[in-house]
C-alpha positions as CSV (number, residue, x, y, z in Angstrom):
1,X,-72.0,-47.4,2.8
2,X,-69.9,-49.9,1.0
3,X,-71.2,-51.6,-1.9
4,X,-70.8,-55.0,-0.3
5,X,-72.8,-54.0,3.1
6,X,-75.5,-52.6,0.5
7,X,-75.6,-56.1,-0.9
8,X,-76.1,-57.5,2.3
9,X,-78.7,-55.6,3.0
10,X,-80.6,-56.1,-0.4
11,X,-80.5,-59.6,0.6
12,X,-81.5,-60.2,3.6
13,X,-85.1,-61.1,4.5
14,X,-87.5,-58.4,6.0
15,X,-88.3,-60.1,9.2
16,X,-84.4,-60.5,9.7
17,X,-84.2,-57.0,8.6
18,X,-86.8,-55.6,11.3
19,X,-85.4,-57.7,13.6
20,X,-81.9,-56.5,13.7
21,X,-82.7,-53.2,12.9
22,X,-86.1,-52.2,14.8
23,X,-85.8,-48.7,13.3
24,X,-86.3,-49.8,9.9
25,X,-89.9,-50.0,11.0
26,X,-89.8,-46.2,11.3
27,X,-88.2,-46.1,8.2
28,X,-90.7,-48.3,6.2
29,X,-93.2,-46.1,7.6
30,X,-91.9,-42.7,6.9
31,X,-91.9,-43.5,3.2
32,X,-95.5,-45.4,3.5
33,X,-94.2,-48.3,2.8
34,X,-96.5,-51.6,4.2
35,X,-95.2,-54.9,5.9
36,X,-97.6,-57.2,5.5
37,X,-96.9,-61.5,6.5
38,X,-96.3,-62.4,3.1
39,X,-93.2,-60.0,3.2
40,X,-91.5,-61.4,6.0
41,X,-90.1,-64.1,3.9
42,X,-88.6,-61.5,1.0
43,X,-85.7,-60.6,0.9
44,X,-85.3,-56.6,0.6
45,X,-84.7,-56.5,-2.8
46,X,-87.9,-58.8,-3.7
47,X,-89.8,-56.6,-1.6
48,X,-88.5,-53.4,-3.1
49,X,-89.2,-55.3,-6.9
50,X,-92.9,-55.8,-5.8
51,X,-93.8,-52.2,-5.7
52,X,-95.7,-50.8,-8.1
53,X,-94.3,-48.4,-10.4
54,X,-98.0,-46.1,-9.9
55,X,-96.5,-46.5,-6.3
56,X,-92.9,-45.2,-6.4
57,X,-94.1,-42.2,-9.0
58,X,-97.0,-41.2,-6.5
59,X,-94.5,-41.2,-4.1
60,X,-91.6,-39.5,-5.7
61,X,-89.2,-42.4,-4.7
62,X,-87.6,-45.3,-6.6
63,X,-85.9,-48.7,-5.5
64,X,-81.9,-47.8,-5.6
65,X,-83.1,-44.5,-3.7
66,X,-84.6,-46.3,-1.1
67,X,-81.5,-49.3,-0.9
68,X,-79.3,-46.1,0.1
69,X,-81.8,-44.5,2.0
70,X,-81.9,-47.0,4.4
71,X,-78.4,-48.2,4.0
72,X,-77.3,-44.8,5.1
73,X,-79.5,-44.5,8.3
74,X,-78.3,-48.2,9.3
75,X,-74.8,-47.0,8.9
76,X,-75.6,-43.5,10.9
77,X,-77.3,-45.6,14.1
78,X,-74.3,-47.7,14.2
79,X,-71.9,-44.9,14.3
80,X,-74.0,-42.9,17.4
81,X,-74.0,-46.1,18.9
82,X,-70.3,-45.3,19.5
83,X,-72.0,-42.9,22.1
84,X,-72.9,-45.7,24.6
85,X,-69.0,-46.2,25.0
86,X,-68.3,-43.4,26.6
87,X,-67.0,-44.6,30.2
88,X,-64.8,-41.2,31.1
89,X,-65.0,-37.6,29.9
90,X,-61.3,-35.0,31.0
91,X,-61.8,-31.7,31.7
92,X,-58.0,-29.8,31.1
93,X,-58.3,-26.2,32.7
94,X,-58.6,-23.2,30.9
95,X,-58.7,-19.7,32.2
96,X,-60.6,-17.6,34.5
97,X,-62.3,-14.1,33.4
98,X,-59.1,-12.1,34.3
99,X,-56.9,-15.1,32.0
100,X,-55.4,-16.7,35.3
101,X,-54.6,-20.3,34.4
102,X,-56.7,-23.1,35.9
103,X,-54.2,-25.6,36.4
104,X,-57.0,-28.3,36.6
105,X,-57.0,-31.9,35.2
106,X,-60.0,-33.1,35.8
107,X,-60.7,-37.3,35.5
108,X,-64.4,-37.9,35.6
109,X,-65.8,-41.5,35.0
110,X,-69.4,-43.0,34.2
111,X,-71.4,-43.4,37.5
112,X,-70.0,-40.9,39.2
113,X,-71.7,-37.6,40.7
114,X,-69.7,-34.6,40.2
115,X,-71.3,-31.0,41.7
116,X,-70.5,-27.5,40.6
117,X,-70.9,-24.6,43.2
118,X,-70.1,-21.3,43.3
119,X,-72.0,-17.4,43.6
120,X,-74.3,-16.8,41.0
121,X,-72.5,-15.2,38.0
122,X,-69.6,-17.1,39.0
123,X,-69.5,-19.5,35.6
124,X,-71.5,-22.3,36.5
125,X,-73.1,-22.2,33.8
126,X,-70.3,-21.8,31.5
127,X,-68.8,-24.6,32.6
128,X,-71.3,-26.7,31.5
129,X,-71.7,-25.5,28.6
130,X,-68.2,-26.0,27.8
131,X,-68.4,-29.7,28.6
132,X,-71.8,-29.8,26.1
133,X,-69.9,-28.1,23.2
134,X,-67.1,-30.9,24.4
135,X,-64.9,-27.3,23.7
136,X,-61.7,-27.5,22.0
137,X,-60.2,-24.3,23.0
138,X,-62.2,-22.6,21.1
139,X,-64.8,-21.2,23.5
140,X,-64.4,-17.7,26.0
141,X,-62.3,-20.5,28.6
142,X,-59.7,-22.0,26.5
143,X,-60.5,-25.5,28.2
144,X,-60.2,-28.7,26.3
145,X,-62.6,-31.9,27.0
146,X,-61.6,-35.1,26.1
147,X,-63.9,-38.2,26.0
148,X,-62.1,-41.6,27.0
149,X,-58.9,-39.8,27.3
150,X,-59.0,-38.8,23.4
151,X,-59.7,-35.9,21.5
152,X,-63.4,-36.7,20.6
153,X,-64.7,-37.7,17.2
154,X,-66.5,-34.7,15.4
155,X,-69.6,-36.4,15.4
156,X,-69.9,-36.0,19.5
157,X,-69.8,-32.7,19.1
158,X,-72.1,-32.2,15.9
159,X,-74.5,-35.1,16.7
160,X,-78.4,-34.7,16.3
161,X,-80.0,-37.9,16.2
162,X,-78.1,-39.0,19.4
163,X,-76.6,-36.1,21.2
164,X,-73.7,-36.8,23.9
165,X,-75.0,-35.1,26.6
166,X,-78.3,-34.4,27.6
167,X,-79.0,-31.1,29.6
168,X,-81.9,-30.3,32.5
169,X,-82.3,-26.8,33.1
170,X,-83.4,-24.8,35.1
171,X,-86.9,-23.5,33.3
172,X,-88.8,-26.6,32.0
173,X,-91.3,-25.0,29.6
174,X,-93.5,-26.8,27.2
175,X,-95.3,-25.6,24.5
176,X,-96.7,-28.5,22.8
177,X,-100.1,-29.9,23.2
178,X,-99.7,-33.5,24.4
179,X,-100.5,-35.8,27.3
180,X,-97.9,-37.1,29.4
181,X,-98.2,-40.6,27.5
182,X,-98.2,-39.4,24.5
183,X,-95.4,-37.0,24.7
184,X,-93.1,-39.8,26.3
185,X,-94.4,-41.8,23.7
186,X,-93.0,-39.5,20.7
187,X,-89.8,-39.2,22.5
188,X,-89.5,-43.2,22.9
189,X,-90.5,-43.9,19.2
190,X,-88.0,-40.8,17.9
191,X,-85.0,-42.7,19.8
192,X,-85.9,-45.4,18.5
193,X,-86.2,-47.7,21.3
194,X,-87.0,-51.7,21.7
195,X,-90.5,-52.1,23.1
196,X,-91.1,-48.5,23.5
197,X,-94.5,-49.1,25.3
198,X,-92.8,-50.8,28.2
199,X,-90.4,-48.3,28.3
200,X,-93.4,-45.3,28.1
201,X,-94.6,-47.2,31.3
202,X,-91.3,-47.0,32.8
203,X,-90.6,-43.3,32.7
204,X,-94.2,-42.8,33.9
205,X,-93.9,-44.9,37.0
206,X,-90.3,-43.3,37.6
207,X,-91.4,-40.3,37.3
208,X,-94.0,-40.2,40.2
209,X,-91.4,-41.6,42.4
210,X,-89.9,-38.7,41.9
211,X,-92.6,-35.6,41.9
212,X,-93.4,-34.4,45.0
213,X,-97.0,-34.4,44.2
214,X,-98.0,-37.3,41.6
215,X,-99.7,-37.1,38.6
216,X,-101.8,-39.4,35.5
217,X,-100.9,-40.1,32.2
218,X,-103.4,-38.4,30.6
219,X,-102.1,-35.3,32.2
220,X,-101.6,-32.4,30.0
221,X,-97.8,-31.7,29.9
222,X,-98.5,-27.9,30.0
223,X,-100.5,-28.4,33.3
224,X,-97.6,-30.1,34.8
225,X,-96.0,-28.1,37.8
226,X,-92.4,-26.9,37.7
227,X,-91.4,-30.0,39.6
228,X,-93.6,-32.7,37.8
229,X,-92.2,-31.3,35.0
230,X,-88.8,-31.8,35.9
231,X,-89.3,-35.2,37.3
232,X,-90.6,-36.3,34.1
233,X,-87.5,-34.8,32.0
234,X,-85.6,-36.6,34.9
235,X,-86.6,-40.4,34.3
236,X,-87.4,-39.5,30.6
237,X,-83.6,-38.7,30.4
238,X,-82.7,-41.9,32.5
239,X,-84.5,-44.5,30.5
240,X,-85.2,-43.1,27.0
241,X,-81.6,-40.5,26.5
242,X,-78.5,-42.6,24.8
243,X,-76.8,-39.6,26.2
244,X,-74.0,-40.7,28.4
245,X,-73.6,-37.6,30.1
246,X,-76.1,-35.6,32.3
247,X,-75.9,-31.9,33.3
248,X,-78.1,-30.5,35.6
249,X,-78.7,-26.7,36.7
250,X,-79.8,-26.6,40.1
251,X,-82.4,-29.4,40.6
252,X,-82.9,-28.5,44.3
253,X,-85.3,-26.2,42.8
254,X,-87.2,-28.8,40.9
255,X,-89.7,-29.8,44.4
256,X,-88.3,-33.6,43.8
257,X,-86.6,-36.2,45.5
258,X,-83.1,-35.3,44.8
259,X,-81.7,-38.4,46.2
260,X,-83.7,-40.7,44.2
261,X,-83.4,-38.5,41.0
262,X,-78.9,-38.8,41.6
263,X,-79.5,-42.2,42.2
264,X,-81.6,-43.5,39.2
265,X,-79.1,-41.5,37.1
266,X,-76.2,-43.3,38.7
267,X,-78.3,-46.5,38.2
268,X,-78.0,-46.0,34.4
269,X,-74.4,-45.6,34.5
270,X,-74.4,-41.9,33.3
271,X,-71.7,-39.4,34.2
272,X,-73.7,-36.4,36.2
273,X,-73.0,-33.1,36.6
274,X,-74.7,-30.3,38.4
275,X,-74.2,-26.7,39.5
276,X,-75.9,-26.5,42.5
277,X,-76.2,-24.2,46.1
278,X,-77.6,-27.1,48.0
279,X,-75.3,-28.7,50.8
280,X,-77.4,-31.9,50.7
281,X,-76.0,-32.0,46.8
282,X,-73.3,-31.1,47.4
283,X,-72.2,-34.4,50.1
284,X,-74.6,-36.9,47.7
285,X,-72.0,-36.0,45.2
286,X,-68.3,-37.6,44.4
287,X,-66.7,-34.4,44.1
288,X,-66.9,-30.4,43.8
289,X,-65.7,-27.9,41.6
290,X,-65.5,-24.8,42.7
291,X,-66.0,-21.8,40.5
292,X,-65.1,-18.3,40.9
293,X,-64.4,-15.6,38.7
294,X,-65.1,-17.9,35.8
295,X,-62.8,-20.6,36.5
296,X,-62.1,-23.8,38.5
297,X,-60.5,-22.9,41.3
298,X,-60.8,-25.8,43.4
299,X,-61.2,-29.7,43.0
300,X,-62.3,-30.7,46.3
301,X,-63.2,-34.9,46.8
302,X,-66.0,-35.7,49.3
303,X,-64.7,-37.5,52.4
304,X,-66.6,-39.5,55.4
305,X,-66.8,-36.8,57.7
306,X,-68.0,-34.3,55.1
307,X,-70.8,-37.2,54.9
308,X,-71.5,-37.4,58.5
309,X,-73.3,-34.0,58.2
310,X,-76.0,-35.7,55.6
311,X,-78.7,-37.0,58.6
312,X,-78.8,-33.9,60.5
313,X,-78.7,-32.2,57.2
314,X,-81.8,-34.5,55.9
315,X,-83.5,-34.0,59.5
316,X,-83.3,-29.9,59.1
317,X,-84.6,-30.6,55.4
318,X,-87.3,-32.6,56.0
319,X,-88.4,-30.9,59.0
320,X,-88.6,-28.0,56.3
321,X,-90.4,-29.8,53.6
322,X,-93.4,-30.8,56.4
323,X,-93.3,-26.9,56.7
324,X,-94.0,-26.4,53.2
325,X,-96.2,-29.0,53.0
326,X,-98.5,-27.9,55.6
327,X,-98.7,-24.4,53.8
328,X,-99.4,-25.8,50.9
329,X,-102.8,-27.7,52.3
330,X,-103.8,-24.3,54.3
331,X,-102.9,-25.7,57.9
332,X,-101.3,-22.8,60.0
333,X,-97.6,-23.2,61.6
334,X,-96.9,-24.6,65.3
């Protein structure tokens, strides 16, 4: 950072500073650095002058290293801001397995719902990937992805803080020890978030909409079925992810409400796509690529009478879901 943005910074008062910068909270505390009332007034550099020198040796830190320190981070989060711009990501064909050209130039912008079908083995998957990597030529397809018609900015590609796409797939395993709260909770206060227990309340409510069988905060998150599970990553992704882009592998075997899941995605203005085998996807979405032999071989746009199909569709798949339902509460079939 510049040495006049570093002056800046020395300068301006604490309650200023935690106000513009909520992270620095996170920041203050990493190093165990305390805010108390009477700070709010100083500016940084008073602060940083009122610290013991017992305190910076027990610490292993000193004043200029923490100026830079935190000048550094303020810099970073305002660069993967840049991430939140993202309204349209171009897909330019590659080639398939047997090096056939694609001849695809694919125009996807935020909000809209694209779906990926194909066999299995077909290069779904790949795909995807490719659009994660944001590939260059440089993976097994040859495609290129630009974001916002560009060539993309390293930093979308090599981001960690703030990643530009976040994936769902298909196995949701956790490992770690937490409640539902307070494993939403980590992942709200890592991001960085404004009012993150408002936002923890949020995802939670969200993501019983979306389960097909509800469950309590102080759920374990390794107890969670394979659909809670995913209907947690689901509205955890929607509210908490800066990630402008969404890819999905096949959430119509999640046990959720996919409609409402495409829709509060949508909501938050993120570009979705998913591989998928369900027809009910497949017409909830804007448009489908179809994949064989490892590359796109056709772009096809969803029209109205492709959409008529959706209620008797819906009626065959809810007339299903009763099915399933009734099996799953011991009640024999009629």
């Amino acid at each position: 950072m510049q040495t006049a943005a570093i002056s800046k910074l020395e300068n301006m008062k604490i309650e200023e500073l935690l106000n513009i910068y909520p992270f620095a909270k996170d920041f203050f505390d990493s190093f165990g650095l305390e805010i108390f009332d009477d700070d709010l007034e100083k500016s940084f550099s008073e602060y940083l002058a009122g610290l013991s020198e017992d305190f910076l040796e027990e610490n292993a830190i000193d004043r200029e290293s923490l100026v830079n320190s935190l000048a550094d981070l303020v810099e970073t989060m305002e660069e993967e801001d840049t991430t939140a711009d993202v309204e349209s990501i171009t897909i330019y064909g590659g080639k398939d397995k047997d090096g056939r050209e694609e001849n695809i130039n694919l125009h996807i912008r935020k909000g809209e719902v694209v779906c990926i079908v194909g066999p299995t083995g077909s290069g779904k998957s790949r795909l995807l990937a490719d659009i994660e990597w944001v590939a260059q030529k440089d993976t097994p397809t040859e495609r290129l992805v630009y974001i916002n018609g560009a060539k993309p900015d390293k930093k979308w590609r090599f981001s960690i803080e703030h990643k530009l796409v976040a994936q769902l797939s298909q196995n949701m395993n956790f490992v770690m020890d937490l409640t539902v709260e307070e494993f939403v909770k980590m992942h709200a206060e890592s991001r960085l978030v404004e009012r993150p227990d408002e936002k923890v309340d949020e995802v939670f409510k969200l993501a019983n909409e979306l389960a097909g069988e509800t469950f309590d905060r102080d759920t374990q998150i390794t107890s969670l079925s394979g659909g809670q599970s995913r209907a947690l990553m689901i509205a955890d992704t929607a509210v908490l992810s800066k990630s402008p882009i969404v890819l999905i592998d096949e959430i119509e075997n999640a046990g959720i409400d996919r409609r409402k899941a495409l829709n509060l995605l949508v909501k938050k203005e993120k570009i979705v796509l998913m591989a998928t085998h369900d027809p009910i996807l497949a017409l909830l979405g804007d448009k489908r690529l179809v994949i064989k032999n490892g590359g796109i071989s056709k772009v096809i746009e969803v029209d109205e009478e492709e959409r008529s199909l959706l209620p008797k569709l819906q009626e065959i798949d809810d007339k299903l879901m009763g099915y399933r339902n009734k099996l799953r509460h011991g009640e024999t079939l009629s």
